[in-house]
BAMI-263118 format. One line per 8 residues: number of its first residue (from 1); their letters; for each residue x, y, z of N, C-alpha, C, CB. Coordinates in Angstrom, 3 decimals, padded with zeros to 6 digits, always signed. Atoms other than C-alpha are relative to their C-alpha. Glycine has a CB too. Example, Ala and Ser with C-alpha at 12.3 -4.5 7.8 and 13.67 -1.06 7.14 Angstrom:
2
1> AS> +000.890:-001.190:+000.000:+012.300:-004.500:+007.800:+000.900:+001.200:+000.000:-000.992:+000.027:+001.246 | -000.820:-001.190:-000.060:+013.670:-001.060:+007.140:-000.770:+001.090:+000.730:+000.414:+000.462:-001.415
//
This chain:
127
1> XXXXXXXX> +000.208:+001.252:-000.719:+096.504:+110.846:+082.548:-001.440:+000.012:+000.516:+001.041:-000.177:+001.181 | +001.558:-000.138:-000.067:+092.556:+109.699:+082.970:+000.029:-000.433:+001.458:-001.035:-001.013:-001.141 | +000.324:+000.543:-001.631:+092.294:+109.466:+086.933:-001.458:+000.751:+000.830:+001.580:+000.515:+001.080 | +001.157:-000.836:-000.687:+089.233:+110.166:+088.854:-000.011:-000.437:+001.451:-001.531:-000.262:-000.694 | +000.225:+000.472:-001.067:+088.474:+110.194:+092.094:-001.481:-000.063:+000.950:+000.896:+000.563:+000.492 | +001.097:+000.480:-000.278:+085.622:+108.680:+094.174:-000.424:+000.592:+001.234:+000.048:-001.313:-000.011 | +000.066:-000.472:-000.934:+084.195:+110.557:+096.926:-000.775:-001.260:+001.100:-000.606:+001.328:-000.325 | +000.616:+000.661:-000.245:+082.182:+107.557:+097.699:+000.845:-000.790:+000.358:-000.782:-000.199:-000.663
9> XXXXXXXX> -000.456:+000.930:-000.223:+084.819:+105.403:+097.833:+000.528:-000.604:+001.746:+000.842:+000.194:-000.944 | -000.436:-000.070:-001.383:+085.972:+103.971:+101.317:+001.779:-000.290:-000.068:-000.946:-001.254:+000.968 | -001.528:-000.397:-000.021:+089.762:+103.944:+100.031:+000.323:+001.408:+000.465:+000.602:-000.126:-001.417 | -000.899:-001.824:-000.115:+092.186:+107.000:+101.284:+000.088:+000.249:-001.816:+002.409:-000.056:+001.009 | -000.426:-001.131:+001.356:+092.703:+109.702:+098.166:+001.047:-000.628:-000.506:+000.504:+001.683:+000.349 | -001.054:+000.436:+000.014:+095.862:+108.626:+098.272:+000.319:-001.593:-000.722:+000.255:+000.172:+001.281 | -000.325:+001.466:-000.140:+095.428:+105.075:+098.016:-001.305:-000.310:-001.784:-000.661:-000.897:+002.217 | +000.724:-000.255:+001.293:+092.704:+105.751:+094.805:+001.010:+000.512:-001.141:-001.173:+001.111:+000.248
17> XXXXXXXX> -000.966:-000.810:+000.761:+095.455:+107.910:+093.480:+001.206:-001.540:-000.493:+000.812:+001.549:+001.271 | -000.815:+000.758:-000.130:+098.242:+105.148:+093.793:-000.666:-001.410:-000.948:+000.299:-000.068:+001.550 | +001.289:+000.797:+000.843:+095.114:+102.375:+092.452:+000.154:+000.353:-001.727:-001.792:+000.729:+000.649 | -000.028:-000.155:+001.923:+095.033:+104.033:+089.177:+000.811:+000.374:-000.818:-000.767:+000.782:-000.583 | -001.172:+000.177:+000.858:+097.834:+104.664:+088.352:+000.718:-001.480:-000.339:+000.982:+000.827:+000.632 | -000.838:+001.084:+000.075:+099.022:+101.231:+088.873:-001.213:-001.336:-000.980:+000.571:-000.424:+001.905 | +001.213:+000.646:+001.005:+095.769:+099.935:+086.763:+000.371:+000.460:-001.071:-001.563:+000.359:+000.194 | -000.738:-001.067:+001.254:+097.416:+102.500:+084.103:+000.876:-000.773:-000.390:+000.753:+001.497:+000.377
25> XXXXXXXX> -001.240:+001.039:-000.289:+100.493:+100.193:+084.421:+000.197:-001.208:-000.768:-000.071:-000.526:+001.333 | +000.111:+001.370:+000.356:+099.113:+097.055:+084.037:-001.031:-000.329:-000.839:-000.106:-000.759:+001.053 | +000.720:+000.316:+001.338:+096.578:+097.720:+081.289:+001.158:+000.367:-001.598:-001.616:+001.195:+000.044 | -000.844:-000.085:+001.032:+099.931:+099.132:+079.304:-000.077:+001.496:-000.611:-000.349:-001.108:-000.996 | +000.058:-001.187:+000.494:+098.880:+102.572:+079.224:+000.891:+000.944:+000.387:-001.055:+000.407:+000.159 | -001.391:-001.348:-000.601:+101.696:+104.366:+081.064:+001.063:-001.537:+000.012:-000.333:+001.235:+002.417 | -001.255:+001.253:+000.039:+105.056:+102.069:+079.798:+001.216:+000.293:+000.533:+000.439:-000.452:-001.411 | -001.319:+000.090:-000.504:+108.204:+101.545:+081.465:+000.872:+000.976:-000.816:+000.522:-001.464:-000.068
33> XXXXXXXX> -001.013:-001.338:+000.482:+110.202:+105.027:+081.152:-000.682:+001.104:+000.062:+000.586:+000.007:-001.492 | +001.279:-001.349:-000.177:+106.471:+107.283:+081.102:+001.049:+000.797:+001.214:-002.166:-000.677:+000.864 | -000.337:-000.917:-000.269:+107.053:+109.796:+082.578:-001.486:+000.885:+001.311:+000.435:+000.532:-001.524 | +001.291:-000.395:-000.552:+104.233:+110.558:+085.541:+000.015:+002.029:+000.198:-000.135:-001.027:+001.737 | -000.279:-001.380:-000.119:+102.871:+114.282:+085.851:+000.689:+000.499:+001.761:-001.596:+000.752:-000.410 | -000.577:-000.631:-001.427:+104.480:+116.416:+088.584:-000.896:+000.147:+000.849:+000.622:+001.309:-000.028 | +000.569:-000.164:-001.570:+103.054:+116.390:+092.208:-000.941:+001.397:-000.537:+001.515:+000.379:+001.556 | +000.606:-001.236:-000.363:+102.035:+119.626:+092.038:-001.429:+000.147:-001.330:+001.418:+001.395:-000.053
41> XXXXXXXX> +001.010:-000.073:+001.002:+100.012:+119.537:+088.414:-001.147:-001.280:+000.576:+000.768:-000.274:-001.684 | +001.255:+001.681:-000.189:+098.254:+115.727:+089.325:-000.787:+000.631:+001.117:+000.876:-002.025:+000.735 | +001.082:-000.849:-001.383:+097.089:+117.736:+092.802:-001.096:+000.883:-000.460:+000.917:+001.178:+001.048 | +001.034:-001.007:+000.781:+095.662:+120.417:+090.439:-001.210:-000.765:-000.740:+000.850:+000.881:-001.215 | +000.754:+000.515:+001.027:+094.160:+118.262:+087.953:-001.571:-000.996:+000.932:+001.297:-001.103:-001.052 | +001.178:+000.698:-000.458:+092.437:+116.065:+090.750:-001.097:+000.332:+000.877:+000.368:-000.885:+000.461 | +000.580:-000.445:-000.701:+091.422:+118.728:+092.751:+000.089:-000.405:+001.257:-000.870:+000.011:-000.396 | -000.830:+000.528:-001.750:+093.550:+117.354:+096.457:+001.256:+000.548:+000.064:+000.370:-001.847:+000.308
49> XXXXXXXX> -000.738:-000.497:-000.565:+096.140:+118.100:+098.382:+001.409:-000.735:-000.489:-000.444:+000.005:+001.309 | -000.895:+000.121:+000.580:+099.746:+118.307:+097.166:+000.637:-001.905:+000.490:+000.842:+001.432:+000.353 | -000.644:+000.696:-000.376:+100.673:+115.794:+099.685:-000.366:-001.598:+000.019:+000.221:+000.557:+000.951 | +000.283:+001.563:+000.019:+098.176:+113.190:+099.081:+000.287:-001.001:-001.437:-001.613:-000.107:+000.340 | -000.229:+000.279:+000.538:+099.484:+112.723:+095.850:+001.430:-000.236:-000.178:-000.598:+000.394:-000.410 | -001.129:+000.775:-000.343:+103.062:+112.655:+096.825:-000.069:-001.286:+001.025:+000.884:+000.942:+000.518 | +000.217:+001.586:-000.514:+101.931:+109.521:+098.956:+000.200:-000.795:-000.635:-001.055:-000.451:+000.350 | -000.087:+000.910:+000.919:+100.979:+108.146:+096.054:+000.911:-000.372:-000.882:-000.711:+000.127:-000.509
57> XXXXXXXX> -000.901:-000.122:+000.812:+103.648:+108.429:+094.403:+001.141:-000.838:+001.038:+000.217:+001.606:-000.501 | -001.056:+001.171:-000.802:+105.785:+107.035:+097.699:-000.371:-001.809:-000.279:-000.236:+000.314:+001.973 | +000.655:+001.614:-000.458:+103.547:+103.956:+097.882:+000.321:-000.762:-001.354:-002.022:-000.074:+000.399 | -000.191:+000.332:+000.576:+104.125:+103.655:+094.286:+001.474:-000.386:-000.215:-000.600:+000.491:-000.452 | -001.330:+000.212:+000.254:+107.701:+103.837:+094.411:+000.645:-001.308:+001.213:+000.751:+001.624:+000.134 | +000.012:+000.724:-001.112:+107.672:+101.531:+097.676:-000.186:-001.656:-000.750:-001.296:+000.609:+001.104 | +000.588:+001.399:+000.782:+106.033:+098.498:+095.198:+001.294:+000.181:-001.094:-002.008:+000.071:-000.847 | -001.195:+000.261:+001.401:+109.040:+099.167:+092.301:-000.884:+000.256:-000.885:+000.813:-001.624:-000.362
65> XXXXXXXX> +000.499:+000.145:+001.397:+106.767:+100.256:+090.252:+000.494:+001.419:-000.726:-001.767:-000.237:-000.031 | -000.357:-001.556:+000.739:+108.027:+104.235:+089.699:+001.357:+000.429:+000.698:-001.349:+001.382:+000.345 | -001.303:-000.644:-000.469:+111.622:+106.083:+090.612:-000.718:+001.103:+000.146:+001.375:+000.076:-000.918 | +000.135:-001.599:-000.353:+111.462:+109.544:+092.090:+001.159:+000.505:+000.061:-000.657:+000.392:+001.287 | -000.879:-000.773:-000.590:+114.156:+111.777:+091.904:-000.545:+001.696:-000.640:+001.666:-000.618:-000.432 | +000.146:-001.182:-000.178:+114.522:+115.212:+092.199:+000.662:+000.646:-001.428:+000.610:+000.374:+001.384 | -000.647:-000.688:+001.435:+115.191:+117.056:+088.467:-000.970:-000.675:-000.932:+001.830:-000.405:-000.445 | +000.188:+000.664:+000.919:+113.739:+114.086:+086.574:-001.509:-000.458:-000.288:+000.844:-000.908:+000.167
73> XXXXXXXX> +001.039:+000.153:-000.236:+110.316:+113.607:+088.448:-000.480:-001.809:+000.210:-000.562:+000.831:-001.030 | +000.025:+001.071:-000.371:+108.713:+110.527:+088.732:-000.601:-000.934:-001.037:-000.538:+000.041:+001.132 | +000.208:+001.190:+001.469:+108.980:+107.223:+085.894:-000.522:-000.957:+001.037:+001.702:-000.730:-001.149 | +000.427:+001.649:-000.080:+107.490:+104.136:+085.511:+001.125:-000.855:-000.136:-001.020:-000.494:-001.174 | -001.413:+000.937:-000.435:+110.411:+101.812:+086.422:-000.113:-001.398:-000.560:+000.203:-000.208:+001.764 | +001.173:+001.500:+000.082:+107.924:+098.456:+085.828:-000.854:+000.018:+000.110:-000.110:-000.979:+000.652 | +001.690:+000.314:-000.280:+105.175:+096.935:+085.525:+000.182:-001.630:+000.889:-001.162:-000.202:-001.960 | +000.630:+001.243:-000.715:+105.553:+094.228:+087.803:+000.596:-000.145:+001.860:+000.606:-001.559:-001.085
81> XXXXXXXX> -000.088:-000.405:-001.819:+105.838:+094.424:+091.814:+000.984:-001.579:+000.370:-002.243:+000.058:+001.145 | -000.965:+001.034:-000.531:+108.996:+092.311:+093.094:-000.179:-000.025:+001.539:+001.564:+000.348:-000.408 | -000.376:+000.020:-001.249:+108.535:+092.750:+096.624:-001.254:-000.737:+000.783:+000.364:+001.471:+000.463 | +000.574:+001.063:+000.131:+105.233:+090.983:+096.530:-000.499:-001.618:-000.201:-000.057:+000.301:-000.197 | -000.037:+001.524:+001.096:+105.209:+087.147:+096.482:-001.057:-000.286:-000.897:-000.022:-001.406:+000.807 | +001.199:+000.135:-000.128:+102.645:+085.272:+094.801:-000.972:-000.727:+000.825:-000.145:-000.189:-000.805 | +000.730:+000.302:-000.903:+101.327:+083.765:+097.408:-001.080:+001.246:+000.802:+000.966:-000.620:+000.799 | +000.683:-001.517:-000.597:+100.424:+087.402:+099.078:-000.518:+000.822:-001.348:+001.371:+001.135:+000.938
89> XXXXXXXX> +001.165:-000.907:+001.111:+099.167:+088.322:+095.706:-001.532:-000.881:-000.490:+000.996:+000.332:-001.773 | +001.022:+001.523:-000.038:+096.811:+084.838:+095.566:-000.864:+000.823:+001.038:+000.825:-001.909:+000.719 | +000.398:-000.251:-000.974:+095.790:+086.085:+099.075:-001.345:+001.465:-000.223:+001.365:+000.166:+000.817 | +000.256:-001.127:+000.303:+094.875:+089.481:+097.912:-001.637:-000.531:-001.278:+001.674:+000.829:-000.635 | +000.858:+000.160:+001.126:+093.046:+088.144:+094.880:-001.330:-000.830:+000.856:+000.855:-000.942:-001.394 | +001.097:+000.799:-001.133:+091.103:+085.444:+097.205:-000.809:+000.798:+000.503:+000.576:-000.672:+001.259 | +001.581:-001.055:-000.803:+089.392:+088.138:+099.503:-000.946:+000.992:-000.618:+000.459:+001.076:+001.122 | +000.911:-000.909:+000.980:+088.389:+090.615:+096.255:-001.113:-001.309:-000.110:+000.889:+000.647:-001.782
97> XXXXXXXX> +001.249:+000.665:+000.607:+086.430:+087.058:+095.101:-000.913:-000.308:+001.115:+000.324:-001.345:-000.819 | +001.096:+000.388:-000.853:+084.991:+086.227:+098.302:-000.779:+001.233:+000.511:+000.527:-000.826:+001.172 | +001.353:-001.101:+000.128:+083.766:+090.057:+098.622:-000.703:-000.012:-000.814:+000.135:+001.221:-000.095 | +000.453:+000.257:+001.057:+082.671:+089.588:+095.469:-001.780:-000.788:+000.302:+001.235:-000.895:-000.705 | +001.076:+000.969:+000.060:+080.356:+086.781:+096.257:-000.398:-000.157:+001.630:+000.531:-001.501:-000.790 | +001.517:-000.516:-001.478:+078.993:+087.720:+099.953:-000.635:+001.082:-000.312:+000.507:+000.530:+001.774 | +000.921:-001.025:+000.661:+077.705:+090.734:+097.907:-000.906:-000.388:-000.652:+000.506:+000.791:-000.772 | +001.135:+000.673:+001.044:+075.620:+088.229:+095.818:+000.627:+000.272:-001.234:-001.632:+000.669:+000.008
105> XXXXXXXX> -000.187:+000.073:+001.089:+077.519:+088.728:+093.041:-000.016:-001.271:-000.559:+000.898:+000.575:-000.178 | -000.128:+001.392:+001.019:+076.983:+085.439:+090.320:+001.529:+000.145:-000.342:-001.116:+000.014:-001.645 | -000.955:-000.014:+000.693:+079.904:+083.655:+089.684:+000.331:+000.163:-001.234:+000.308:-000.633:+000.187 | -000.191:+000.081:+002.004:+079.423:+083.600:+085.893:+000.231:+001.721:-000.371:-002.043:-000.748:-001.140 | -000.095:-001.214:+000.247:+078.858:+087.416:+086.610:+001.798:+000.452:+000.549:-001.371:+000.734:+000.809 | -001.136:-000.875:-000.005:+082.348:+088.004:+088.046:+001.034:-001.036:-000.685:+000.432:+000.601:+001.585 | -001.048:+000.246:+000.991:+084.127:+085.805:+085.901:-000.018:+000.942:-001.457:-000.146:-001.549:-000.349 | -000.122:-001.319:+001.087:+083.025:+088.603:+083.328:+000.442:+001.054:+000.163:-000.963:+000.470:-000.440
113> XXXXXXXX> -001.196:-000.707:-000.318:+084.562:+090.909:+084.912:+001.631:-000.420:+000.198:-000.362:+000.462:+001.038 | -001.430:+000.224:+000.097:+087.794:+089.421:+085.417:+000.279:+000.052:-001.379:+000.479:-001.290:+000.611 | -000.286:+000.221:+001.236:+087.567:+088.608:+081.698:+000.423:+001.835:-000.687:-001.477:-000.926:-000.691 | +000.078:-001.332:+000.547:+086.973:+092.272:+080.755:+001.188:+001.198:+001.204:-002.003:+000.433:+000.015 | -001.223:-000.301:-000.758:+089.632:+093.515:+083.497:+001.604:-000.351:-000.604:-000.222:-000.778:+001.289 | -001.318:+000.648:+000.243:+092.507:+091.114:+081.710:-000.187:+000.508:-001.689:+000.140:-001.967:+000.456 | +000.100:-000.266:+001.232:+090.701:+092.557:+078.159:+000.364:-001.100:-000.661:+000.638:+001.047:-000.350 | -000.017:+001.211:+001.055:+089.778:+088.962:+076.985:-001.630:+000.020:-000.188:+000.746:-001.703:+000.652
121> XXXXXXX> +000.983:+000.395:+000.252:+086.281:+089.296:+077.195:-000.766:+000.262:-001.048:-000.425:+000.121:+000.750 | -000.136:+000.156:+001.588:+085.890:+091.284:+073.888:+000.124:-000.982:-000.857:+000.840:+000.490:-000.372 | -000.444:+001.220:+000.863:+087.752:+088.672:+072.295:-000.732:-000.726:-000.224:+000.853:-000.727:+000.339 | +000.782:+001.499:-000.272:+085.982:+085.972:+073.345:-001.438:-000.455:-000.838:-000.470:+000.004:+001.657 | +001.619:+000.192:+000.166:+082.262:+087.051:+072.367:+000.046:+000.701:-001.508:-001.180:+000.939:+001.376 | +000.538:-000.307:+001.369:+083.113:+087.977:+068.926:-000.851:-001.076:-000.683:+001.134:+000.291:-000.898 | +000.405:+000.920:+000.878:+080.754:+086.295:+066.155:+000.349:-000.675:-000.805:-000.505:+000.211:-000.411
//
């Protein structure tokens, strides 16, 4: 599983950890039934603490997106968060664009990213 983590970032470990996996998710790269690695290896691999990756793994299981049990470890359950409306996911999306653009980012520039986030923007600019 390709996860890195950002020392720079101003997210918790935890909350980076939980981030990419659930970007894993919803680009289609870990499918409903995967199989995530065990607590104890993902801690190794990322170089943190056992427990900030069982967080991630609560927070993930908290959204419906993974089961945890004990023998079986922890699946991908879904890819799509029921406990979320969309209104509170509108909300969410709203304040990424307006950080977006008090950073000076161009709109034309972050509609290319969204494009290349949803993997249409390939598409788009073939010849």
């Amino acid at each position: 599983m390709l996860l890195t983590i950002d020392p720079r970032d101003s997210r918790p470990i935890y909350q980076q950890v939980a981030d990419g996996i659930k970007a894993l998710i919803a680009q289609g790269k870990l499918a409903e039934g995967a199989s995530l690695p065990p607590v104890r290896q993902l801690a190794a691999d990322l170089g943190v603490n056992l427990n900030t990756v069982a967080t991630a793994y609560r927070e993930l299981q908290k959204l419906g997106l993974v089961t945890i049990s004990h023998g079986t470890g922890c699946v991908v359950t879904s890819s799509r968060t029921t406990e979320r409306s969309q209104d509170q996911l509108l909300r969410t999306l709203r304040a990424a664009l307006t950080d977006l653009k008090l950073s000076g980012v161009p709109s034309s520039e972050i509609r290319g990213l969204v494009s290349r986030e949803l993997g249409t923007g390939a598409k788009r600019r073939k010849p």
